[in-house]
C-alpha positions in Angstrom: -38.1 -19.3 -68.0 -38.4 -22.7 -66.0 -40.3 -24.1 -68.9 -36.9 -23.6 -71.4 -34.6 -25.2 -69.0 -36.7 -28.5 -68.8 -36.2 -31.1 -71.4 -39.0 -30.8 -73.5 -38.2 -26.9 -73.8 -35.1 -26.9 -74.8 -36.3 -29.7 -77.4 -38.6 -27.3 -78.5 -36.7 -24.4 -79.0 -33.8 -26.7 -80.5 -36.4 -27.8 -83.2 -37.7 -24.3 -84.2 -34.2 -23.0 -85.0 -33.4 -25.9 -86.7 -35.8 -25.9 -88.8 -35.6 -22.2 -89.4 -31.8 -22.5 -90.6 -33.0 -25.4 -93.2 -35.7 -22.9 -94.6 -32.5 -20.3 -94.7 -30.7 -22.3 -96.5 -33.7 -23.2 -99.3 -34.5 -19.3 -98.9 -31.3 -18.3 -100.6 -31.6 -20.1 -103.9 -35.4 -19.9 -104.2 -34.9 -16.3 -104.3 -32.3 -16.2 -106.5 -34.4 -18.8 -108.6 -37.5 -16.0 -108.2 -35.1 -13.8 -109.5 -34.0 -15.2 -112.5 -37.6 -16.0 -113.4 -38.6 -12.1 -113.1 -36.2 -11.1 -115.2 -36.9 -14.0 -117.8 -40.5 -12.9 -118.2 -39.4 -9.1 -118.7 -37.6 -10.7 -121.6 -40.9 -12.8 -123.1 -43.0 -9.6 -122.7 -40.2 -7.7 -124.4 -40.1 -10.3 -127.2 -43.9 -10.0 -127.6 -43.6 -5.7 -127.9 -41.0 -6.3 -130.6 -43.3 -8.8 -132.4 -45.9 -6.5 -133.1 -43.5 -3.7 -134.2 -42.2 -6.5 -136.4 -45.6 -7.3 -137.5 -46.4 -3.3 -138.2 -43.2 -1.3 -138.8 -45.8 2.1 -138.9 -46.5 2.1 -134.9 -46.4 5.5 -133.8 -44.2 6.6 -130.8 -47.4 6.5 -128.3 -48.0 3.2 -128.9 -44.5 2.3 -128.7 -43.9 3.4 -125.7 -47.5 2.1 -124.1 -45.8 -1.6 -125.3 -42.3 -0.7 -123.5 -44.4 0.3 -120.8 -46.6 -2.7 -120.3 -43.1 -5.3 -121.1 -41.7 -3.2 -117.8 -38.4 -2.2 -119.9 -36.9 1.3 -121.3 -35.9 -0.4 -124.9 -35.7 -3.9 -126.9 -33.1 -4.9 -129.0 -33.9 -8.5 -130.7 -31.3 -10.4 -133.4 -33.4 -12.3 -135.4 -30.0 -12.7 -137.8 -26.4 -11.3 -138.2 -28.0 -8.7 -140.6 -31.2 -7.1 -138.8 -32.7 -6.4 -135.8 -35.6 -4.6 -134.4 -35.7 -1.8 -131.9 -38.3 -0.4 -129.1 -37.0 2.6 -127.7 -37.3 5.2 -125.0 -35.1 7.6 -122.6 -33.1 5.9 -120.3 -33.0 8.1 -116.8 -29.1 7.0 -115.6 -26.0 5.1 -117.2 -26.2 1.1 -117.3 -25.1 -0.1 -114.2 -24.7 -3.8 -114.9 -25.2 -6.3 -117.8 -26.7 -9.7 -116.8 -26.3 -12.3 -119.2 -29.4 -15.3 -118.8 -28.2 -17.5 -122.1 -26.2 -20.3 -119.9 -26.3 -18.7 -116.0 -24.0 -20.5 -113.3 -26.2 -21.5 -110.4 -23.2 -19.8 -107.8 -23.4 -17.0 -109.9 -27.7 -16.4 -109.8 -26.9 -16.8 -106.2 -24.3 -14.1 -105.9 -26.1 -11.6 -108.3 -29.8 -12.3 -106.0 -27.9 -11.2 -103.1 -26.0 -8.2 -104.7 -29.5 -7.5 -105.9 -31.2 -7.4 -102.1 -28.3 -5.6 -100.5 -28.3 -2.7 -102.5 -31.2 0.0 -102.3 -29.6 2.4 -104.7 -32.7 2.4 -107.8 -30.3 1.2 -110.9 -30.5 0.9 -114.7 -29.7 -2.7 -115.7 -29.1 -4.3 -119.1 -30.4 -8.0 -119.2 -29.6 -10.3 -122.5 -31.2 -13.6 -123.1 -32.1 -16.0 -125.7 -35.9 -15.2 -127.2 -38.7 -18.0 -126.8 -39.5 -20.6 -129.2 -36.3 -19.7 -131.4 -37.7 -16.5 -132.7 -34.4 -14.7 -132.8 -30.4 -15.2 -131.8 -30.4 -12.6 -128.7 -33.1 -10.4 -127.2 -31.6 -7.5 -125.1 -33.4 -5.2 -122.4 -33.2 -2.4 -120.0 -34.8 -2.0 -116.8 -34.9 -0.6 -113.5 -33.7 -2.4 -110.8 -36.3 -0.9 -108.1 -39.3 -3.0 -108.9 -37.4 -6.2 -108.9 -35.8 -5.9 -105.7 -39.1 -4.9 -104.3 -40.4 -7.8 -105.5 -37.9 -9.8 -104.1 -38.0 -8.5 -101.0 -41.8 -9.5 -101.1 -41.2 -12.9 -101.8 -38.6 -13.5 -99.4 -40.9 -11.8 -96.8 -43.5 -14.6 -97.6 -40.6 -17.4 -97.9 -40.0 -16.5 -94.0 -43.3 -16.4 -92.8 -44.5 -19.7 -94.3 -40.8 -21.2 -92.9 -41.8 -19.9 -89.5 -45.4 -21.7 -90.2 -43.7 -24.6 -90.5 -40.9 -24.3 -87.9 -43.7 -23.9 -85.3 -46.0 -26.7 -86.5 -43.2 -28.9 -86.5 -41.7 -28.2 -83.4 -44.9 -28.9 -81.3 -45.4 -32.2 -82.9 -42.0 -33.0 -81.7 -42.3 -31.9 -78.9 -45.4 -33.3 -78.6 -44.0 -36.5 -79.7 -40.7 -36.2 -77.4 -43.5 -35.6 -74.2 -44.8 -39.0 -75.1 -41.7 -41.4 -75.7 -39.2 -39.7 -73.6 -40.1 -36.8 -71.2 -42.8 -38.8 -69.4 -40.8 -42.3 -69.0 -37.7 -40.0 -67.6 -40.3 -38.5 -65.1 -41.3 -42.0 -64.0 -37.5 -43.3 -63.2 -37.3 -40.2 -61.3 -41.2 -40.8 -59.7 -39.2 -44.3 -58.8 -36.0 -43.2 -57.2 -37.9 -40.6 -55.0 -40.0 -43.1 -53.8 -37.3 -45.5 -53.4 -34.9 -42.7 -51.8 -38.0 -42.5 -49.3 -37.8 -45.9 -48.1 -34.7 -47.8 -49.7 -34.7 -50.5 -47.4 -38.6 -51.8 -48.6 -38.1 -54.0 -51.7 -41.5 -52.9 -53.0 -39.6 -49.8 -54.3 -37.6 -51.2 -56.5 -37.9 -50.5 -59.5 -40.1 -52.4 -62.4 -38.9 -51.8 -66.4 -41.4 -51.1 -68.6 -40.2 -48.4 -70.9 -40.5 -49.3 -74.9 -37.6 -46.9 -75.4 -34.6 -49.2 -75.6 -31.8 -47.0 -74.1 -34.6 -46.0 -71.2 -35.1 -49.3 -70.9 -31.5 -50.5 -70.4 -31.3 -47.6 -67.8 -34.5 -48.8 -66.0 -32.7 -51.7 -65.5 -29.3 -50.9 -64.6 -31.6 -48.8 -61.6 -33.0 -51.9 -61.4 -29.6 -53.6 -60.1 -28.3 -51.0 -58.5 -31.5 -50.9 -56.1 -31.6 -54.0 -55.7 -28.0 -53.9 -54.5 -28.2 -51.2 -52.1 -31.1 -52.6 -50.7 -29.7 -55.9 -49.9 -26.1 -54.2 -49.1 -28.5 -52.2 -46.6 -30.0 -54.8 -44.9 -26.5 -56.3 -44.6 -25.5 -53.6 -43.3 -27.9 -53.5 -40.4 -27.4 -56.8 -39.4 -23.5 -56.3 -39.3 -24.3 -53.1 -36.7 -26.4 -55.7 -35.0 -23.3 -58.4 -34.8 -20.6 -55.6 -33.9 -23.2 -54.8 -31.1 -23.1 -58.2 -29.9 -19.4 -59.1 -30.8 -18.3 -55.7 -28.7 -20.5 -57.4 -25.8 -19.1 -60.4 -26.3 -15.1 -58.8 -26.3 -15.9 -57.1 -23.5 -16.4 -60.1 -21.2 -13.8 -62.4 -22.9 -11.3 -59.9 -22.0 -12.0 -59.8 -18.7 -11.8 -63.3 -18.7 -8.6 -63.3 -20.3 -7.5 -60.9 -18.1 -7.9 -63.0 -15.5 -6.2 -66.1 -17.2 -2.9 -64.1 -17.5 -3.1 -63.8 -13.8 -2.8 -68.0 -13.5 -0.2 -67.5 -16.2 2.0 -66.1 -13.5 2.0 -69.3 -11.4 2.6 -71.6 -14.6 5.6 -70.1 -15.2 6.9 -70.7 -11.5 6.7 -74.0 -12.6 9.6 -76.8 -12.3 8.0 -79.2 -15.0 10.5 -78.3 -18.6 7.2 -78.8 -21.0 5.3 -76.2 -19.1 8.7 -74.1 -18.7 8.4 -74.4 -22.6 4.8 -74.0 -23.4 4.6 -71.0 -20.7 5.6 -68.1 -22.2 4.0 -69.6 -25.8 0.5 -69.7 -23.9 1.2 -66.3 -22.1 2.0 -64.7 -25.8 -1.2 -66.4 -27.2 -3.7 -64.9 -24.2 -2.0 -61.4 -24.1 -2.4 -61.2 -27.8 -6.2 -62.2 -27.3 -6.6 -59.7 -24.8 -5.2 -56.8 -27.6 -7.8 -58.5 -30.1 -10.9 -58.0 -28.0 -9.5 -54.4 -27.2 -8.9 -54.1 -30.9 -12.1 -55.4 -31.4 -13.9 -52.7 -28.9 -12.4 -49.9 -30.5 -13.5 -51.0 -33.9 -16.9 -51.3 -32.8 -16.5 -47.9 -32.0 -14.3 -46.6 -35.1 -12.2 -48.4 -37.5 -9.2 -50.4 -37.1 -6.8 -48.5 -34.8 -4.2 -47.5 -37.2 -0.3 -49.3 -37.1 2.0 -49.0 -34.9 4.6 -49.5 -37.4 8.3 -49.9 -36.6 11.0 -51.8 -38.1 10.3 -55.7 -37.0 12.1 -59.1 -37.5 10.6 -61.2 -40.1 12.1 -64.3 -39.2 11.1 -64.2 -35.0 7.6 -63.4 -36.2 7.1 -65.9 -38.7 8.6 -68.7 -36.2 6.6 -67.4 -33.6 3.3 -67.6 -35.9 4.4 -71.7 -37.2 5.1 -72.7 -33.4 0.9 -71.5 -32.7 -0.1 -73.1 -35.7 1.8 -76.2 -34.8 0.3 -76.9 -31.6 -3.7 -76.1 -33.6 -2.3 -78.9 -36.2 -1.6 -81.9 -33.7 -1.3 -85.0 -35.6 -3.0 -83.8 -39.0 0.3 -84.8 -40.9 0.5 -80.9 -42.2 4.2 -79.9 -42.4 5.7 -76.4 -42.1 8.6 -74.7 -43.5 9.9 -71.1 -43.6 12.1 -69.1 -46.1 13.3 -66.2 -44.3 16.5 -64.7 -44.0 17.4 -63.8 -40.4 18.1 -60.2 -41.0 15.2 -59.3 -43.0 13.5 -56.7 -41.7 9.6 -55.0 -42.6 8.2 -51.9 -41.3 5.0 -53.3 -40.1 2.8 -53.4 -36.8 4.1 -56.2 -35.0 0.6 -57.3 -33.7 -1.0 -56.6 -36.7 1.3 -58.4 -39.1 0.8 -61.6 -36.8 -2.9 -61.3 -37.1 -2.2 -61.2 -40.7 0.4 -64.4 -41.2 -2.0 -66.4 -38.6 -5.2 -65.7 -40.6 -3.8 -66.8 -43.6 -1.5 -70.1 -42.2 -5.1 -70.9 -40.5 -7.0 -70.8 -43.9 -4.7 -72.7 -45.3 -4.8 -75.5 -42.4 -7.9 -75.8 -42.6 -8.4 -76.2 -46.0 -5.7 -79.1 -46.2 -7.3 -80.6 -43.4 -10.6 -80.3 -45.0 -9.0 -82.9 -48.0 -7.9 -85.5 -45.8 -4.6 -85.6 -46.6 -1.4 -84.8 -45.6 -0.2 -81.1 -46.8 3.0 -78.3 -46.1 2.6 -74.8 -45.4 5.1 -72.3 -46.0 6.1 -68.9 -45.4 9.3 -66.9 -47.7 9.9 -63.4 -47.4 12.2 -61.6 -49.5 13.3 -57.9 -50.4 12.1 -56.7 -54.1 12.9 -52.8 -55.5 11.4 -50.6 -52.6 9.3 -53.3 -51.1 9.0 -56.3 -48.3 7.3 -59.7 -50.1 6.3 -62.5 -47.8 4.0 -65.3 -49.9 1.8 -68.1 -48.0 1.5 -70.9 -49.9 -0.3 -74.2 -49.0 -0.6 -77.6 -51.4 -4.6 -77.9 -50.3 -6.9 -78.4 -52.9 -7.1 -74.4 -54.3 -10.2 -72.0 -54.1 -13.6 -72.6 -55.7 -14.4 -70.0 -58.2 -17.3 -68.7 -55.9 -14.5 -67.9 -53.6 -12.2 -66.2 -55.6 -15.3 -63.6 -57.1 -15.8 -62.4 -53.5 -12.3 -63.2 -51.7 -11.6 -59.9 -49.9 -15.7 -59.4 -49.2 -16.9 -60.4 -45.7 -20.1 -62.0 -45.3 -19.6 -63.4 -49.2 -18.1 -66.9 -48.4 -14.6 -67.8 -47.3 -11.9 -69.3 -48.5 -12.3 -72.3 -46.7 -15.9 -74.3 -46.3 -18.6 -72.7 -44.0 -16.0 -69.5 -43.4 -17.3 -66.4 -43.2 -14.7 -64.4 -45.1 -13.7 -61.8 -42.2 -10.8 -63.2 -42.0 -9.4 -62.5 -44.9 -10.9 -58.8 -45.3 -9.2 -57.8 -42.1 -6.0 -59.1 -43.4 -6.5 -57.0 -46.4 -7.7 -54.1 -44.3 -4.5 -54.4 -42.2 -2.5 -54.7 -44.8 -3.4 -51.4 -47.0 -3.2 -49.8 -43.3 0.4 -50.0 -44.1 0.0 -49.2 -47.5 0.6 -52.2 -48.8 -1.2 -54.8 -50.5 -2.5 -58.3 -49.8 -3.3 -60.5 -53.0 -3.9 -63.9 -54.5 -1.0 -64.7 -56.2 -1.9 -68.3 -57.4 -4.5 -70.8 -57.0 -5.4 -74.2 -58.3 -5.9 -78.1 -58.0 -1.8 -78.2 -56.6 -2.5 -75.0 -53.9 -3.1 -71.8 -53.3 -0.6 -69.0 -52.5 -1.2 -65.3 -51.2 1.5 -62.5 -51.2 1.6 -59.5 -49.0 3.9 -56.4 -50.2 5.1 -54.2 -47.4 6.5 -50.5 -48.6 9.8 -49.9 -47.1 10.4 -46.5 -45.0 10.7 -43.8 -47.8 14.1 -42.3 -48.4 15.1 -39.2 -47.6 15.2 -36.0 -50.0 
C-alpha cells in the first residue's frame, strides 16, 4: 500500500487506467466493426449457395440444405432483377426478430445494434439484407441465428481486452520507468538536500547545487537555492544580533546606573541662581531621565520585546516643541532651521515616551543627513487630524535617500538612511509605531528632501 501512495505509484496506476479507457473506447467500434464483417461474410457464403442452385436448378433438398448449412443461414433470397429471384430454403425455429439492413449502414447505428447484440442472451432469429458481391444481383437477403454471432463477439471482445491490458501494462512500466529517471529520482535529491541542510543550516556547504535537466525542477532547485542561502545568512545574522543584545544589555545596565547617578547632580543644578542653567536645567534633567527609561527599555527588550504602549491621550504640540528644543541644542551652528505645524489642541493617543523616541529618531536622521551636504537645511514637523486618524509628517530639504536605502528602509542591519547608519533607528520607530497600531512610512523622497509620515488610530468609538 506504501508503494501506491508514492509518486511513481500513483503514476503508474494513473497510466494503466488510462490507457485501459483509450482501448474502451477503440473496443466499442472495433466490435461493432467485427460485427458488421460477420454478418457480411454470412451474406458472400449465402451468395455463393445460391450460385450453384443458379448454376443447377435440379439440386435435391439434401444438398440444399448441406449448402444453407455450410453459408451458416436458414434461407437465401437473391434479386438478380425486378422479375426473378432464386431461393434456398429451410425451417425457420422462431419468428424474425429483427431485420438489419447492411446496403448504406450509419456508423452510430453499427454501434447501437453491436451493443444491442452483446446485451441480449435471448438465442434470436434475424433477417440480414445486403447488396451481393461483384454486382451479381440487386439485393441478397438471409436468416440466421443470432447465438453464434454474439458468441463470437463476445470472443473477440474477450481478446480485444486482454491484448489492451498487454498493452496497458507494458506501457505503464515504461513510464514509470521513464518517470523514475527524469522526475522521481531528482525530487528525491532536493529532498536528500534539505534534510541535510535542515541538519546543519548554518554550514554553507549545504546549500544546495542545481543540476536537474528538468526545467521546472530546475527553477525549483534554485529558488531552494535562494531561499537557503537566505536563511543561512539571516541565521548567522541572527546570532550575532543575540551576541550584540548580550553586550548592549551589559552595556545599558551600567549606563543606567551612571545616569542614575547624573540625575542625583541634576538636583543641585537646579538650585542654581545662574538664568541659562535655570533654563537648560529641567531640559538636561528631561534628556537623562528619558535615557535612564531607554536603557531600562533596552533591558527588557533584551529580555522580551518592546514593552508595549502606555498609550493615553497626549499633547502634540508640547511634545513636538520639546523634541525641536533637544534637536536644537545637537544642531549648534549648522545653519539647519526648524519649524512646527501643529495646532495647540491637537491631541494623539500615543505613548508619550515612545512617540518622542519616534519624532527624535526621525528629526535626527534628517539632521544628519543635511549636515552631511554641507549646506544649510529646515526641518519640520505638521500634524493634522484626517477621517479616524492622527497624521504628523517629518520632512527635511537634505539631499533624499539613495535607492539602496529605500530597498531595505525599515530592515536593521541593512543600511541606514543616513551614511554609515545602521538602520535601527528607523526599525524601532516602525516597531513603535505599529505598537499602536499605526503606521510609519516614507511619504516622499528625492534630490529636494525626504518626508516620512506617521498615522496614529484615534480611540475607537463606542457601539
Amino acid at each position: 500500500m506504501r508503494f501506491f501512495k508514492t509518486l511513481s505509484g500513483r503514476f503508474l496506476v494513473l497510466t494503466a487506467i488510462f490507457v485501459m479507457l483509450a482501448e474502451v473506447l477503440i473496443f466499442v467500434p472495433s466490435v461493432a466493426r467485427f460485427r458488421e464483417d460477420f454478418l457480411m461474410s454470412r451474406l458472400e457464403r449465402a451468395q455463393i449457395a445460391s450460385l450453384a442452385l443458379l448454376a443447377n436448378e435440379d439440386i435435391t433438398d439434401e444438398l440444399q440444405e448441406e449448402l444453407l448449412l455450410n453459408a451458416g443461414v436458414f434461407n437465401v433470397v437473391l434479386r438478380r432483377d425486378a422479375a426473378r429471384q432464386l431461393v434456398l430454403s429451410s425451417p425457420i425455429p422462431s419468428p424474425i426478430h429483427a431485420t438489419y439492413d447492411f446496403r448504406n449502414p450509419a456508423p452510430l447505428e453499427l454501434i447501437g445494434d453491436a451493443l444491442a447484440a452483446l446485451a441480449d442472451p435471448t438465442p434470436r432469429v434475424i433477417r440480414v439484407i445486403g447488396e451481393p458481391a461483384q454486382m451479381a444481383g440487386l439485393l441478397i437477403e438471409v436468416t440466421l441465428e443470432s447465438a453464434p454471432l454474439r458468441s463470437a463477439m463476445i470472443d473477440y471482445g474477450l481478446r480485444i481486452l486482454l491484448l489492451s491490458a498487454v498493452i496497458s501494462v507494458f506501457t505503464a512500466v515504461l513510464l514509470f520507468l521513464a518517470v523514475r529517471g527524469l522526475l522521481v529520482k531528482p525530487i528525491r535529491r532536493v529532498v536528500g538536500h534539505m534534510q541535510s541542510y535542515a541538519a546543519a543550516p548554518e554550514d554553507a556547504r549545504q546549500v544546495i547545487t542545481p543540476s536537474a535537466g528538468v526545467t521546472e525542477l530546475r527553477e525549483a532547485e534554485e529558488a531552494l537555492k535562494t531561499l537557503q542561502t537566505q536563511l543561512t545568512h539571516a541565521l548567522k545574522q541572527r546570532e550575532r544580533l543575540a551576541q550584540l543584545g548580550g553586550a548592549v544589555a551589559k552595556v545599558s545596565h551600567d549606563l543606567r546606573n551612571i545616569l542614575t547617578s547624573a540625575q542625583l547632580f541634576t538636583d543641585r543644578i537646579e538650585m542654581s541662581e545662574d538664568p541659562q542653567v535655570k533654563r537648560m536645567a529641567p531640559k538636561l534633567v528631561n534628556s537623562i531621565t528619558r535615557a535612564v527609561r531607554l536603557c531600562e527599555a533596552t533591558l527588557a527588550y533584551g529580555r522580551a520585546e518592546e514593552p508595549a504602549p502606555q498609550i493615553e491621550d497626549i499633547n502634540l504640540d508640547n511634545l513636538v516643541d520639546d523634541v525641536i528644543e533637544s534637536e536644537r541644542l545637537a544642531v549648534g551652528e549648522a545653519g539647519i532651521s526648524f519649524s512646527t505645524d501643529v495646532p495647540s489642541r491637537l491631541t494623539a493617543r500615543a505613548d508619550g515616551e515612545q512617540l518622542h523616541r519616534v519624532l527624535s529618531n526621525l528629526v535626527r536622521n534628517a539632521r544628519q543627513a543635511i549636515i552631511g551636504t554641507g549646506r544649510e537645511g529646515e526641518i519640520g514637523i505638521a500634524a493634522y487630524d484626517e477621517n479616524d486618524h492622527c497624521i504628523i509628517t517629518v520632512t527635511d530639504t537634505g539631499p533624499g535617500l539613495p535607492p539602496k536605502a529605500r530597498e531595505h528602509l525599515f530592515q536593521p542591519f541593512h543600511g541606514g538612511a543616513t551614511k554609515g547608519g545602521t538602520g535601527l533607528g528607523l526599525s524601532i520607530a516602525q516597531e513603535l509605531v505599529r505598537g499602536h497600531g499605526g503606521d510609519l512610512t516614507l511619504a516622499r523622497t528625492d534630490e529636494t528632501g525626504t518626508t516620512f509620515e506617521i498615522r496614529l488610530p484615534h480611540a475607537p468609538k463606542p457601539g
